[in-house]
mmCIF file of the N, C-alpha and C atoms, coordinates in Angstrom:
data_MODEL
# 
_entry.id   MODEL 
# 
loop_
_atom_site.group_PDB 
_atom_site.id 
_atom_site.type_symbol 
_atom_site.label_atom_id 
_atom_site.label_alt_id 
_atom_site.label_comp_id 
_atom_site.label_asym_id 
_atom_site.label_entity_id 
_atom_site.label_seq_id 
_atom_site.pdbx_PDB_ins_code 
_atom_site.Cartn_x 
_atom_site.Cartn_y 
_atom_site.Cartn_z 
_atom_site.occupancy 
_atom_site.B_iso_or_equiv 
_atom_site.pdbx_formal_charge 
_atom_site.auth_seq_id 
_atom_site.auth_comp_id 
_atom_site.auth_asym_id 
_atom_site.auth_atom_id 
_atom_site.pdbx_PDB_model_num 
ATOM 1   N N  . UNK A 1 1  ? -2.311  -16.369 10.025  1.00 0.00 ? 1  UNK A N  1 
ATOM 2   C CA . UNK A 1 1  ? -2.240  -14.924 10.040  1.00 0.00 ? 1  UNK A CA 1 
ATOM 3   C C  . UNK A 1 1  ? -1.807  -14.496 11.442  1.00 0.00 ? 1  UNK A C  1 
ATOM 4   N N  . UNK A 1 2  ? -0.790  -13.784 11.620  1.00 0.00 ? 2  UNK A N  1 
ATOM 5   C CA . UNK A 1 2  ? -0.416  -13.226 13.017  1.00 0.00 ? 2  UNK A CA 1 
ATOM 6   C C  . UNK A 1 2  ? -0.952  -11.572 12.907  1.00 0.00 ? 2  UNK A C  1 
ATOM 7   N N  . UNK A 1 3  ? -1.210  -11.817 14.134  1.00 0.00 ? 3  UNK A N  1 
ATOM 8   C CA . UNK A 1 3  ? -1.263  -10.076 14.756  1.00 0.00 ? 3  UNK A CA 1 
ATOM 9   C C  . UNK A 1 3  ? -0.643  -8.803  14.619  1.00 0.00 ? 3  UNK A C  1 
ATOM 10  N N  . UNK A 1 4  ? 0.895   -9.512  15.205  1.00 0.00 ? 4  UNK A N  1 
ATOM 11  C CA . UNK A 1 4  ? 1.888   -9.154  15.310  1.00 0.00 ? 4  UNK A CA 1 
ATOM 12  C C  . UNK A 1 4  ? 2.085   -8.445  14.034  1.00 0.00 ? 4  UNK A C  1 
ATOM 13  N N  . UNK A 1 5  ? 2.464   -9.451  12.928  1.00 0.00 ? 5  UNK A N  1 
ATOM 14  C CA . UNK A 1 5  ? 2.858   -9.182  11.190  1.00 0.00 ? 5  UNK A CA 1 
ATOM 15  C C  . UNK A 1 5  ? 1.287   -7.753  10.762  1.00 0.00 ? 5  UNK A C  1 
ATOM 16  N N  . UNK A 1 6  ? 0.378   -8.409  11.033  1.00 0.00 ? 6  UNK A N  1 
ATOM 17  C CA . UNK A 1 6  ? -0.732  -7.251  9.912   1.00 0.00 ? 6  UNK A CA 1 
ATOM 18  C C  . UNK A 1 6  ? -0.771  -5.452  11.356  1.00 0.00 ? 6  UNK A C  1 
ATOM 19  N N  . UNK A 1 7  ? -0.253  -5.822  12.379  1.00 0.00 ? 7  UNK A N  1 
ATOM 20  C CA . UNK A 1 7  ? -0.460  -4.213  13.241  1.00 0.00 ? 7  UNK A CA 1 
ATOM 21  C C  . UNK A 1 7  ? 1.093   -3.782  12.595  1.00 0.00 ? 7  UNK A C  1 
ATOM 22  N N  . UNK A 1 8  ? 2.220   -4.970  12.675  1.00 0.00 ? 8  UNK A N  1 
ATOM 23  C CA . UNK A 1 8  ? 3.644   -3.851  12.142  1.00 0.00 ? 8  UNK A CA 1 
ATOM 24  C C  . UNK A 1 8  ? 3.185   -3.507  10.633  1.00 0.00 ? 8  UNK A C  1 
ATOM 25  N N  . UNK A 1 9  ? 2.482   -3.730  10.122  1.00 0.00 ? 9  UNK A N  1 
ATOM 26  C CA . UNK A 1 9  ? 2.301   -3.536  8.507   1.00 0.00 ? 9  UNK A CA 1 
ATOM 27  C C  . UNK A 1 9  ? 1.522   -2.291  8.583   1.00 0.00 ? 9  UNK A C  1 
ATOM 28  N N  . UNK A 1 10 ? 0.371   -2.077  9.527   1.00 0.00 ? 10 UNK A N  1 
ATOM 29  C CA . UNK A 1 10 ? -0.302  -0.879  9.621   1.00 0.00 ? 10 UNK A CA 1 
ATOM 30  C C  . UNK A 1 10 ? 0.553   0.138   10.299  1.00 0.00 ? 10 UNK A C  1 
ATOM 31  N N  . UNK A 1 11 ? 1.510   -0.138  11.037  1.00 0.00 ? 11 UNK A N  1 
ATOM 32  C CA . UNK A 1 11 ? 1.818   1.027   11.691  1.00 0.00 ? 11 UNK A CA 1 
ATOM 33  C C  . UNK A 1 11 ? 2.901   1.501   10.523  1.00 0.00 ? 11 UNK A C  1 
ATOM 34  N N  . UNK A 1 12 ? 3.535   0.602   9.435   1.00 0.00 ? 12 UNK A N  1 
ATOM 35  C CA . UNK A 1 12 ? 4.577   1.349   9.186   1.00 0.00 ? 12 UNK A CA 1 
ATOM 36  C C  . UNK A 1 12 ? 3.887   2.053   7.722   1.00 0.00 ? 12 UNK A C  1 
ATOM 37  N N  . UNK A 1 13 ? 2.666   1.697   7.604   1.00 0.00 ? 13 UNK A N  1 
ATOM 38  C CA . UNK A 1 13 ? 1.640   2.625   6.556   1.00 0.00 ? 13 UNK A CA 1 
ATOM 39  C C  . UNK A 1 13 ? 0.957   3.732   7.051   1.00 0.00 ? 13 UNK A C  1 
ATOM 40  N N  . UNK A 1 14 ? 0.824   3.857   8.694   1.00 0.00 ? 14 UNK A N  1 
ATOM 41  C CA . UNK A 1 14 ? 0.173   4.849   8.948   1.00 0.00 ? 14 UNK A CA 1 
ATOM 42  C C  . UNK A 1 14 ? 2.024   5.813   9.104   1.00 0.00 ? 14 UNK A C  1 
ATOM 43  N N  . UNK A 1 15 ? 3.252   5.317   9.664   1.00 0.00 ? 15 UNK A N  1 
ATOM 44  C CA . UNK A 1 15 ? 4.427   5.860   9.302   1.00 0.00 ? 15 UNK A CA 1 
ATOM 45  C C  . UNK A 1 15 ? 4.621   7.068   8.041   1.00 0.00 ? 15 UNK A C  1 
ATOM 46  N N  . UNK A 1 16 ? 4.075   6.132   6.726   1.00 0.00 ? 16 UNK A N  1 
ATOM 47  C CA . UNK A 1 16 ? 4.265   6.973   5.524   1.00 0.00 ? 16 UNK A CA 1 
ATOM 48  C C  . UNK A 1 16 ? 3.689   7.503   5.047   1.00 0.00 ? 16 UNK A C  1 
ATOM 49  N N  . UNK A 1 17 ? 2.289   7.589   5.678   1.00 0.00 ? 17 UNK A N  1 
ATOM 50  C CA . UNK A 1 17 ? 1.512   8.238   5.104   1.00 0.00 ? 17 UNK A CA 1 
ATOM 51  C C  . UNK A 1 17 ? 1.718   9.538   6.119   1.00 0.00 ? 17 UNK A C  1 
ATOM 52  N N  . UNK A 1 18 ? 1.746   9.741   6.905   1.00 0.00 ? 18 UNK A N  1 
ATOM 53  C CA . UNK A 1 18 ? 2.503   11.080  7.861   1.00 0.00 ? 18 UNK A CA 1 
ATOM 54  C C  . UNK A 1 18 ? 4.037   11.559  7.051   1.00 0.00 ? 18 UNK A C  1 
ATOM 55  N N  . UNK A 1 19 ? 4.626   11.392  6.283   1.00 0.00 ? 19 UNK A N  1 
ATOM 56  C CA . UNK A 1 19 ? 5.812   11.609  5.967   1.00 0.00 ? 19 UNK A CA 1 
ATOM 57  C C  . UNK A 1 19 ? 5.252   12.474  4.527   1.00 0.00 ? 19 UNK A C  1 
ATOM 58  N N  . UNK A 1 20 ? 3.913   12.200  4.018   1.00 0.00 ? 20 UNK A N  1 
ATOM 59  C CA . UNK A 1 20 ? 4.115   12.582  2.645   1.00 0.00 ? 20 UNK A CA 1 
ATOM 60  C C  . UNK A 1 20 ? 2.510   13.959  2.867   1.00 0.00 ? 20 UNK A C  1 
ATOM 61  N N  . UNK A 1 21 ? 2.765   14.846  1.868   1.00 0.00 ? 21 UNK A N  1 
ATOM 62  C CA . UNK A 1 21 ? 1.572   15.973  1.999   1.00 0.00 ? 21 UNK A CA 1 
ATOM 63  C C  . UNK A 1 21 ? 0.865   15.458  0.683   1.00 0.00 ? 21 UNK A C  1 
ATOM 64  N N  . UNK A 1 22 ? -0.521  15.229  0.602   1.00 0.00 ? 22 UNK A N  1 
ATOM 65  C CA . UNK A 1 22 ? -1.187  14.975  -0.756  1.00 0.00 ? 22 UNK A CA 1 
ATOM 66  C C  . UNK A 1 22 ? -1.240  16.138  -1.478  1.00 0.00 ? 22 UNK A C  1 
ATOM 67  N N  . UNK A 1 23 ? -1.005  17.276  -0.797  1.00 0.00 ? 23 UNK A N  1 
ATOM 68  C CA . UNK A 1 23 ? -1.502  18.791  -1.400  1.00 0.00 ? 23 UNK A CA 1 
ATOM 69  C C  . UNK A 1 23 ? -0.849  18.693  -2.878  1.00 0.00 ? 23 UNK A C  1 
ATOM 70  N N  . UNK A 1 24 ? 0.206   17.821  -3.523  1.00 0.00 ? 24 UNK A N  1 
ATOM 71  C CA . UNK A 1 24 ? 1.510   18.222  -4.813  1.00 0.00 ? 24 UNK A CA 1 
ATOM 72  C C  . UNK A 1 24 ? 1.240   17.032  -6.019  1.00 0.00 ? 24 UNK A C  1 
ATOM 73  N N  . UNK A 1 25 ? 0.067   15.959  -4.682  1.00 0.00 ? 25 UNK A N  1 
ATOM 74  C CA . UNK A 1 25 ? 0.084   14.863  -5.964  1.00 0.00 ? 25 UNK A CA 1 
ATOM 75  C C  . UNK A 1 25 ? -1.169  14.709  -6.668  1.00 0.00 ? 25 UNK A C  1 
ATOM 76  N N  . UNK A 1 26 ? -1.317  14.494  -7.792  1.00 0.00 ? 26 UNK A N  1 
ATOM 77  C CA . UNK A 1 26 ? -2.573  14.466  -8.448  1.00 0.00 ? 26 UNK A CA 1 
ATOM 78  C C  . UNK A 1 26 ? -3.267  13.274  -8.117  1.00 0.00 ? 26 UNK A C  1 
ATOM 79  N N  . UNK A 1 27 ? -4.051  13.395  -8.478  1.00 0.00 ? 27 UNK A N  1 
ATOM 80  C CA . UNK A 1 27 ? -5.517  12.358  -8.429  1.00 0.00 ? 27 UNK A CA 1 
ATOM 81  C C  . UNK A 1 27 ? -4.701  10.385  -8.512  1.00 0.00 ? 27 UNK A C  1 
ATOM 82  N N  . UNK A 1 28 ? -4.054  10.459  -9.886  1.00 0.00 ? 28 UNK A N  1 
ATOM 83  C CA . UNK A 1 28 ? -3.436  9.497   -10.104 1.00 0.00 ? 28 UNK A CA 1 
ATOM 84  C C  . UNK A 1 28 ? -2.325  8.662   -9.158  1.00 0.00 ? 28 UNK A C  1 
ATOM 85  N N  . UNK A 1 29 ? -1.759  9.866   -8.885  1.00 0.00 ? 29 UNK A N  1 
ATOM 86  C CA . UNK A 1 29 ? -0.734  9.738   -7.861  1.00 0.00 ? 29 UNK A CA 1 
ATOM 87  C C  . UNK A 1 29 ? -1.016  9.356   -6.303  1.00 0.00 ? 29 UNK A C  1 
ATOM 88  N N  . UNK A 1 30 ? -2.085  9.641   -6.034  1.00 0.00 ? 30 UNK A N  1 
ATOM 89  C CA . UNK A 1 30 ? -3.109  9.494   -4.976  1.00 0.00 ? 30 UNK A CA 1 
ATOM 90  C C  . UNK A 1 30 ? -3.567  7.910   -4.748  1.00 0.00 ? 30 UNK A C  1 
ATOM 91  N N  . UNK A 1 31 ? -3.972  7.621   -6.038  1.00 0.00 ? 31 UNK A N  1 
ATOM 92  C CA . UNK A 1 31 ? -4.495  7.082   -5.998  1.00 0.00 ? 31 UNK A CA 1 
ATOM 93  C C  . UNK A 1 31 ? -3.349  5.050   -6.133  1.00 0.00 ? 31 UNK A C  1 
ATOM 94  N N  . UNK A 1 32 ? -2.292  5.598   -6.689  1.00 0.00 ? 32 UNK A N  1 
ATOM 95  C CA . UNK A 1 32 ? -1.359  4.758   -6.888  1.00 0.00 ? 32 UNK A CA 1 
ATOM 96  C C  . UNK A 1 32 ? -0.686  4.195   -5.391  1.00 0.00 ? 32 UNK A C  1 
ATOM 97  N N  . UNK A 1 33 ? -0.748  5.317   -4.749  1.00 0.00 ? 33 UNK A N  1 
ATOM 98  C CA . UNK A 1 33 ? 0.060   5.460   -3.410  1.00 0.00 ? 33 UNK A CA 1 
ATOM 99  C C  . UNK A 1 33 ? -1.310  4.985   -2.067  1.00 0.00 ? 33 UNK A C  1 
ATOM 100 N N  . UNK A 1 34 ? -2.036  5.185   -2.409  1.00 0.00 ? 34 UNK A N  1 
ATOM 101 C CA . UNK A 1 34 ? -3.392  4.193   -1.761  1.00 0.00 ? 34 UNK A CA 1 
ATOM 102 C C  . UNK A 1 34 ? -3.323  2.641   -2.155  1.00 0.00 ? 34 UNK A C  1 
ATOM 103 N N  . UNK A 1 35 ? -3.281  2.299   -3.159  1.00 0.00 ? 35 UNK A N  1 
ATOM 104 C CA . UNK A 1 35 ? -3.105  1.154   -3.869  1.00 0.00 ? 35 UNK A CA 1 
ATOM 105 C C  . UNK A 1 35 ? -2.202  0.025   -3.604  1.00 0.00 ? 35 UNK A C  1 
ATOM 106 N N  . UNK A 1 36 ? -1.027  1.091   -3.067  1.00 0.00 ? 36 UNK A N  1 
ATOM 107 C CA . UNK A 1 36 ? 0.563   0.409   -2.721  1.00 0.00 ? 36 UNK A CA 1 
ATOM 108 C C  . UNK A 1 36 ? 0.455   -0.132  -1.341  1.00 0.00 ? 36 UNK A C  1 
ATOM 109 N N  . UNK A 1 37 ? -0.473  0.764   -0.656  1.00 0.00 ? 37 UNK A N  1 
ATOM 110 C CA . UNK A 1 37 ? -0.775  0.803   1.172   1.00 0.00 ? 37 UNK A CA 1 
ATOM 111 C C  . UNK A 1 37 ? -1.066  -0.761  0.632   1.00 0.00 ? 37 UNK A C  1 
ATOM 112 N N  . UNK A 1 38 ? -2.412  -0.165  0.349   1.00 0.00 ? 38 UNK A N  1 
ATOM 113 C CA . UNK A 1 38 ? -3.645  -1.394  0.472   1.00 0.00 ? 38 UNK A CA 1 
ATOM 114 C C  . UNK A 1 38 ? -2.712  -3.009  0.156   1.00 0.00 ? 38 UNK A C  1 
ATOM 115 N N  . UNK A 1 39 ? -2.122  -2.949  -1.234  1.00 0.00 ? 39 UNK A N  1 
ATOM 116 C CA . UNK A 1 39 ? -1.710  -4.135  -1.797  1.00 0.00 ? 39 UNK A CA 1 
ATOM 117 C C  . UNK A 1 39 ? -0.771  -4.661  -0.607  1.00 0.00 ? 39 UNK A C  1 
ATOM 118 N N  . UNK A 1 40 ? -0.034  -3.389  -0.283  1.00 0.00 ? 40 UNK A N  1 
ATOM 119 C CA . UNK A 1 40 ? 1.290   -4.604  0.837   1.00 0.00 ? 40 UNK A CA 1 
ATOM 120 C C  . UNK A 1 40 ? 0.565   -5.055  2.094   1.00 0.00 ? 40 UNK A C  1 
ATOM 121 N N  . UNK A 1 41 ? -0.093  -4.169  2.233   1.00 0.00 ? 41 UNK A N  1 
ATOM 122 C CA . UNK A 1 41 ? -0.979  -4.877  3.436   1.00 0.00 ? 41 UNK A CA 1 
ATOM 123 C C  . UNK A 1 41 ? -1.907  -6.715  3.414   1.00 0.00 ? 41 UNK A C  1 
ATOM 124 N N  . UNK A 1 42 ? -1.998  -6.626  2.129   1.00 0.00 ? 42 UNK A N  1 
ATOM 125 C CA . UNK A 1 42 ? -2.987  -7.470  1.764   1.00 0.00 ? 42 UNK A CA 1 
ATOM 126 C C  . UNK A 1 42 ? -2.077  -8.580  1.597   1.00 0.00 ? 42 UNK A C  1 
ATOM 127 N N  . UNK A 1 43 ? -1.561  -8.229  0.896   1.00 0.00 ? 43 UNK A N  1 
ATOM 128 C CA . UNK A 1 43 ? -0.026  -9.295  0.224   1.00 0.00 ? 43 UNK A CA 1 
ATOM 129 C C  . UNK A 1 43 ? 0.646   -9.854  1.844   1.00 0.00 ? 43 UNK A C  1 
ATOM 130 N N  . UNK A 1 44 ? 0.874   -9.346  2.632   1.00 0.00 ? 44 UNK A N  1 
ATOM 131 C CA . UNK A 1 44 ? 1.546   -9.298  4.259   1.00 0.00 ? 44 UNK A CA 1 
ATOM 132 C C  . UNK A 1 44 ? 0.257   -10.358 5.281   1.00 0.00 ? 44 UNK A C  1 
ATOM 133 N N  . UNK A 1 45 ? -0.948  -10.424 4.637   1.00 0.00 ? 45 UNK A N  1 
ATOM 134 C CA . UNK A 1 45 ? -2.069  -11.227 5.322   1.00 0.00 ? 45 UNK A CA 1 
ATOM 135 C C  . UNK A 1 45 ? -2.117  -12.021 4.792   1.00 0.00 ? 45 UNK A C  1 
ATOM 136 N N  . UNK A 1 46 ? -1.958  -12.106 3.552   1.00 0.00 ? 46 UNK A N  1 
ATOM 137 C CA . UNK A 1 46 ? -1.930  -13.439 2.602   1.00 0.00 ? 46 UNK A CA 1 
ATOM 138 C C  . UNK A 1 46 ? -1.294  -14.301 2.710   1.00 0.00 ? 46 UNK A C  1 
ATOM 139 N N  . UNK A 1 47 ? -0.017  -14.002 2.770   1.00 0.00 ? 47 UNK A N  1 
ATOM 140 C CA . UNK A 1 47 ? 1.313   -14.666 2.945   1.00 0.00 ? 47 UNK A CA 1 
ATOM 141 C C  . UNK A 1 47 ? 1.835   -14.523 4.116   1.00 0.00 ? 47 UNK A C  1 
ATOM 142 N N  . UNK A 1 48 ? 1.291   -14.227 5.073   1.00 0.00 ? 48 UNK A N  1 
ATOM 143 C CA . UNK A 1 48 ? 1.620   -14.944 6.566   1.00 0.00 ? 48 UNK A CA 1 
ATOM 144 C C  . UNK A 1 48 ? 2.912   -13.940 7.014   1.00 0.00 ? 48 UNK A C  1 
ATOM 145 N N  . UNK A 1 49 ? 2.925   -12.685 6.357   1.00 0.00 ? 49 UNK A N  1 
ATOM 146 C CA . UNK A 1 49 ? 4.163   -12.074 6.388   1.00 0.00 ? 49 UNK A CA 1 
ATOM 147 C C  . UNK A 1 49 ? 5.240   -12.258 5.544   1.00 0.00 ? 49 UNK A C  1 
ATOM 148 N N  . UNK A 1 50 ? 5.264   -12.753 4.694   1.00 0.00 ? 50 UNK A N  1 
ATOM 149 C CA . UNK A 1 50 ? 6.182   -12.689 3.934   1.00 0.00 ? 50 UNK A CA 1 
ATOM 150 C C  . UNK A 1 50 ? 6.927   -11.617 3.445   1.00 0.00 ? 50 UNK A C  1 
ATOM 151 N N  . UNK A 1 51 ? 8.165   -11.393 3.116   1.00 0.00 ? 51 UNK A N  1 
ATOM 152 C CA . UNK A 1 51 ? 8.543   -10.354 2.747   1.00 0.00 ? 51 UNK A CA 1 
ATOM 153 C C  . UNK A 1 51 ? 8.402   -10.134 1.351   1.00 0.00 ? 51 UNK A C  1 
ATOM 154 N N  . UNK A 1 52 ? 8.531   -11.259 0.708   1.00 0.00 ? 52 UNK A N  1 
ATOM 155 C CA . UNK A 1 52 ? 8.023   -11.385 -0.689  1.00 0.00 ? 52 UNK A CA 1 
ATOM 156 C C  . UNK A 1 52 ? 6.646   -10.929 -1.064  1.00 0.00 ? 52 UNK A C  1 
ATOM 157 N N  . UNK A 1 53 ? 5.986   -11.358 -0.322  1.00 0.00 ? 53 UNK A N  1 
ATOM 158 C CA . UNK A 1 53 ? 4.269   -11.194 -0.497  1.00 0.00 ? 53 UNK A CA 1 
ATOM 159 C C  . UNK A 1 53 ? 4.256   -10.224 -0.313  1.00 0.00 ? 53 UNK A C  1 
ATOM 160 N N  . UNK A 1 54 ? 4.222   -9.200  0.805   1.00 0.00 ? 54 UNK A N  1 
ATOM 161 C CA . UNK A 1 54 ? 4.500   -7.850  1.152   1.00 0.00 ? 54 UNK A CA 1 
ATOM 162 C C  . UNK A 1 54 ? 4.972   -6.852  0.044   1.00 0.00 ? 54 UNK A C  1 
ATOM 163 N N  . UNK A 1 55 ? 5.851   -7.209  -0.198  1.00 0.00 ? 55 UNK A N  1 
ATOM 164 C CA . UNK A 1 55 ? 6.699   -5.792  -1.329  1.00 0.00 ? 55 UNK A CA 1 
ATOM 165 C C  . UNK A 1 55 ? 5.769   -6.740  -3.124  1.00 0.00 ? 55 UNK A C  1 
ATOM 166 N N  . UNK A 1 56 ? 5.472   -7.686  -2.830  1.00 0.00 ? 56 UNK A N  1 
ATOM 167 C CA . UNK A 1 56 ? 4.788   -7.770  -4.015  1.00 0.00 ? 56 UNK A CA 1 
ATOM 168 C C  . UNK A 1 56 ? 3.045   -7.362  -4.517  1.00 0.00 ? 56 UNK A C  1 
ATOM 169 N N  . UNK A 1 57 ? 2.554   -7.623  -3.191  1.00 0.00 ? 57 UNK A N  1 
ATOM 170 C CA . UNK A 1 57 ? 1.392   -7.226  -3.073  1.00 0.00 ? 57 UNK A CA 1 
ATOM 171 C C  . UNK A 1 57 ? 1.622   -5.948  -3.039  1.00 0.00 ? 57 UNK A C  1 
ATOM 172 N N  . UNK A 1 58 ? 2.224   -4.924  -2.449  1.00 0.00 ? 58 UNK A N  1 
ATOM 173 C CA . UNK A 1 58 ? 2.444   -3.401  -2.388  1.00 0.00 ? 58 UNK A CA 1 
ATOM 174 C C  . UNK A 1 58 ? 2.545   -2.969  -4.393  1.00 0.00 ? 58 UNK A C  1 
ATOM 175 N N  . UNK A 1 59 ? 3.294   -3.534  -5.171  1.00 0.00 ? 59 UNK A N  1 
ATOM 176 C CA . UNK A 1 59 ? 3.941   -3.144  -6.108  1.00 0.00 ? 59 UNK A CA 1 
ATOM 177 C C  . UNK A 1 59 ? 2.160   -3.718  -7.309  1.00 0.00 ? 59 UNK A C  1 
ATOM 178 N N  . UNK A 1 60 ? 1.700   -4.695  -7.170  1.00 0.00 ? 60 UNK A N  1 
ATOM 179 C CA . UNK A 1 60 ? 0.397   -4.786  -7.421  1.00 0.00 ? 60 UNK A CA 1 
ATOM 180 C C  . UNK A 1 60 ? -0.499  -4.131  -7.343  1.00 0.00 ? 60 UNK A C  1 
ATOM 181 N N  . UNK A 1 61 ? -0.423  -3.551  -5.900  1.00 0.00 ? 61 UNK A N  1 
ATOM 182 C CA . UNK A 1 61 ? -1.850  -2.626  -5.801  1.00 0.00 ? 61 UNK A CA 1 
ATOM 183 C C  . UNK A 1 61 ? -0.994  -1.219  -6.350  1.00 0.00 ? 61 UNK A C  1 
ATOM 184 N N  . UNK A 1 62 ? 0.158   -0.703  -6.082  1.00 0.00 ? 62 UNK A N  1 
ATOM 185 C CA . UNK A 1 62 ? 0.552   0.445   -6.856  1.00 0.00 ? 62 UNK A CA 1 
ATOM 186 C C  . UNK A 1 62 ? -0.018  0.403   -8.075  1.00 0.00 ? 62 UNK A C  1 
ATOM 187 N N  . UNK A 1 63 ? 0.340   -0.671  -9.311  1.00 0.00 ? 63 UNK A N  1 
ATOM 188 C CA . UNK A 1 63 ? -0.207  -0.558  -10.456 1.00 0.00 ? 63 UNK A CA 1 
ATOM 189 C C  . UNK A 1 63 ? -1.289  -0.320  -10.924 1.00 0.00 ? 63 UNK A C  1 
ATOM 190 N N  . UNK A 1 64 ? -2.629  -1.177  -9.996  1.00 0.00 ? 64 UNK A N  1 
ATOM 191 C CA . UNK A 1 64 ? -4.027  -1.046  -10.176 1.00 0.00 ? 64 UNK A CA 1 
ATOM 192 C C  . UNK A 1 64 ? -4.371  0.037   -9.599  1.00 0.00 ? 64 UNK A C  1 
ATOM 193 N N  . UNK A 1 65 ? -4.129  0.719   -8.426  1.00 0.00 ? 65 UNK A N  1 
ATOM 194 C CA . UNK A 1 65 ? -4.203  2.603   -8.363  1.00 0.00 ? 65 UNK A CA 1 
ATOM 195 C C  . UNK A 1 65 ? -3.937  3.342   -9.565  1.00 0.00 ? 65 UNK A C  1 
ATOM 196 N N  . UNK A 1 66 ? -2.246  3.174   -9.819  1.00 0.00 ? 66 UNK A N  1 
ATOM 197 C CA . UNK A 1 66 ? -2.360  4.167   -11.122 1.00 0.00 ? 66 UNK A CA 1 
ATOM 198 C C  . UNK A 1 66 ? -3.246  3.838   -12.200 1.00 0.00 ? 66 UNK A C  1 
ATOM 199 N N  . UNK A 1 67 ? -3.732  2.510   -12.320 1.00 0.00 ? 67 UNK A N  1 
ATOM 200 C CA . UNK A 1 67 ? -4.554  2.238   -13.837 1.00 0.00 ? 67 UNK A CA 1 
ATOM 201 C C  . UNK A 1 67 ? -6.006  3.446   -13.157 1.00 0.00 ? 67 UNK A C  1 
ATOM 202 N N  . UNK A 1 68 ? -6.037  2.866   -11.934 1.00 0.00 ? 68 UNK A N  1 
ATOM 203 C CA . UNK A 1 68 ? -7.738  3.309   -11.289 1.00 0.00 ? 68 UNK A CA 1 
ATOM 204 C C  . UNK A 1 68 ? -7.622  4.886   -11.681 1.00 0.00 ? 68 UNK A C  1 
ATOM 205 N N  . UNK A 1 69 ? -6.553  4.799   -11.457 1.00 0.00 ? 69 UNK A N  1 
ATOM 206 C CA . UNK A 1 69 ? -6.371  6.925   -10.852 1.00 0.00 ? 69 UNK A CA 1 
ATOM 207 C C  . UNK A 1 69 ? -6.543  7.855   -12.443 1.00 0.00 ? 69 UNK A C  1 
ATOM 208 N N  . UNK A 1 70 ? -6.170  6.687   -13.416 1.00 0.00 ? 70 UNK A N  1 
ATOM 209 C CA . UNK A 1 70 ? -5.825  7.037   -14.849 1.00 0.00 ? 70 UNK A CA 1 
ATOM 210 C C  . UNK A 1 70 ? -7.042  7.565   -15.193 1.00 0.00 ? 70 UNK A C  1 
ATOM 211 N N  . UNK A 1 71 ? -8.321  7.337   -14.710 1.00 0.00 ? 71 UNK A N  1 
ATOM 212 C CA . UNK A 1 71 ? -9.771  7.709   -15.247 1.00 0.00 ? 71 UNK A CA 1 
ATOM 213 C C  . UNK A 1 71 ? -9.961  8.767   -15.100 1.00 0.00 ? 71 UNK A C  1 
ATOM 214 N N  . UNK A 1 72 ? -9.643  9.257   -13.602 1.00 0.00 ? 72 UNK A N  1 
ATOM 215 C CA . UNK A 1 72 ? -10.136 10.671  -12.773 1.00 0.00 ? 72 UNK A CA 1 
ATOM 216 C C  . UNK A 1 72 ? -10.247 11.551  -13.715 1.00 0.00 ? 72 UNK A C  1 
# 
């Protein structure tokens, strides 16, 4: 696990999450887009940085947000 790889992964999530207003998205949507953070982040520690792991772990946790968000 490098340093380097999991702080560029946080900074470019704390990046998008400044780019977007929650005020327009619902609960679900919220919750999908939390999900996406979390997963690429996770996916990016897992896999040592991978770019694969990264955009796959992101696209994972998107899904299990929207299932999560589906309850609200």
């Amino acid at each position: 696990m490098h340093a380097r790889t999991i702080l560029t992964a946080l900074v470019l999530m704390l990046f998008a999450t400044g780019c977007a207003t929650w005020d327009g998205l619902s609960s679900r949507q919220k919750s999908a887009a939390v999900g996406a953070g979390v997963g690429g982040v996770a996916g990016a520690v897992v896999t040592d940085g991978s770019v694969l792991g990264t955009v796959g772990g992101a696209a994972i946790g998107g899904v299990i947000g929207d299932q999560v968000g589906k309850g609200r």
